[in-house]
N, C-alpha and C positions, 0 to 999 in steps of 0.2 A: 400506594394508590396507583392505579392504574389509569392511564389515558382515557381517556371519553374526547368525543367530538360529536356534536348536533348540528345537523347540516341543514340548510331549508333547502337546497336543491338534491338531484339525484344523485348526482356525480361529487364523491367525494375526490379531492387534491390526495395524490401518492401520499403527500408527508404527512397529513391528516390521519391515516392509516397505520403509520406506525409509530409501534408500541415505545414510549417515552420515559426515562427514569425520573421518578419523580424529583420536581425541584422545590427543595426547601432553601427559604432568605437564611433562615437560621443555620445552615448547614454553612451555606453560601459568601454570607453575610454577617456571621453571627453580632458584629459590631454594630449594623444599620441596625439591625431587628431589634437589637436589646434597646438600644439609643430611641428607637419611635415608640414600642412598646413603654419602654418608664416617660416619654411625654405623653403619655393618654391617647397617642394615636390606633384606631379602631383598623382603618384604612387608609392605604393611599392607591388613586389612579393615577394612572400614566395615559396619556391620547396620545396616537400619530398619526401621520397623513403622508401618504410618497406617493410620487406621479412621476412621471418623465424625465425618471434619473436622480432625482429632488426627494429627500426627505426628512422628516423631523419630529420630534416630540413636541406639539404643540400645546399641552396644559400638565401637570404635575400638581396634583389636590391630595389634600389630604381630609381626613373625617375623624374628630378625637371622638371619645368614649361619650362626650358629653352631647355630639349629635351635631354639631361645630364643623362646618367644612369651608376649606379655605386654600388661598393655593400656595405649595410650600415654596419658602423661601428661603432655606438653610441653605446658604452656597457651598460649604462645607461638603455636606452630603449629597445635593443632588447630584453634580454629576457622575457619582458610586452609581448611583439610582437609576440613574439613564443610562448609563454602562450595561449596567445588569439584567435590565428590560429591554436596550439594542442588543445583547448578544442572544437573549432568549426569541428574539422576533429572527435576527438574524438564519437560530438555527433552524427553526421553523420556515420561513420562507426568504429565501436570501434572495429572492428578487422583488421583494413588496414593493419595492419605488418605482418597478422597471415599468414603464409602456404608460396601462392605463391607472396602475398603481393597486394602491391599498390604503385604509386606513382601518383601526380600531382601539383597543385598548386593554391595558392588565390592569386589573383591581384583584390587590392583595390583600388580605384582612392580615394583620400583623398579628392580633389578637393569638389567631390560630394559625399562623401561618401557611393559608391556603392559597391558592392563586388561583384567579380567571383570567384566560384572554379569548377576547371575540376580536376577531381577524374578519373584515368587508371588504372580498374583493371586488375592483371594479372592471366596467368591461362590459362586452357585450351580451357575456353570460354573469352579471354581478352572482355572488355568493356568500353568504355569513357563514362563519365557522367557530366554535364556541371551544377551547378545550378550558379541563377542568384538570387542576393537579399542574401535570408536568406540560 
C-alpha cells in the first residue's frame, strides 16, 4: 500500500511527501497483533500532545468486536504499544514537541491490520495531516 496524505491546507510538510514502506503490527509486532486480535479487540487508538520540548501519549483505548471501548490497561503490553507508535511518530516528524508542538493520533484496526494517523500541527499556520497505511 502506498502512502496517501490529505491535507486541509496548501502547503504540504517535506516528509508528508515521501513515499513510505508500508507498516504492518503484524510484520512488526507479530506478538501484540496475535494477543489483541484473539481478545476481540477491533481497535486500538493512541492520542499524543507535545509542545515546548514536552510530550506524551495521553490516552491508549481500545474498541473489541463487540463495540465495547475502553482504555487499555495491560501493563504488560502497553509500553511495546507506545514504543511502536513513538518510533512511527518519531519517524515521521521528530520535532512534534518542538516550539508550538503537535498533537494527534493512530488508530489501528488490529482486525486488518491497517493504520491511520492524523498529525495536528500547531502554530500559526495550524495543519491536519492524515496518512493512511505507512
Amino acid at each position: 500500500m502506498n502512502h496517501t496524505a490529505t491535507l486541509d491546507s496548501a502547503h504540504c510538510p517535506p516528509r508528508a511527501r515521501r513515499h513510505r514502506p508500508t507498516f504492518k503490527f503484524a510484520q512488526h509486532a507479530p506478538e501484540l497483533q496475535r494477543y489483541l486480535h484473539h481478545q476481540g479487540i477491533e481497535h486500538v487508538r493512541a492520542e499524543y500532545d507535545g509542545f515546548e520540548g514536552q510530550g506524551r501519549f495521553i490516552a491508549l483505548t481500545v474498541t473489541y468486536l463487540s463495540g465495547t471501548t475502553s482504555p487499555l490497561v495491560d501493563s504488560v503490553r502497553t509500553p511495546g504499544m507506545k514504543a511502536l507508535f513513538l518510533a512511527l511518530l518519531i519517524s515521521r516528524y521528530p520535532d512534534w514537541r518542538e516550539g508550538y508542538g503537535a498533537f494527534g493520533d493512530f488508530r489501528w484496526n488490529v482486525q486488518t491490520d491497517q493504520l491511520q494517523h492524523t498529525h495536528y500541527l500547531r502554530g500559526p499556520h495550524p495543519e491536519r495531516v492524515t496518512h493512511h497505511g505507512a
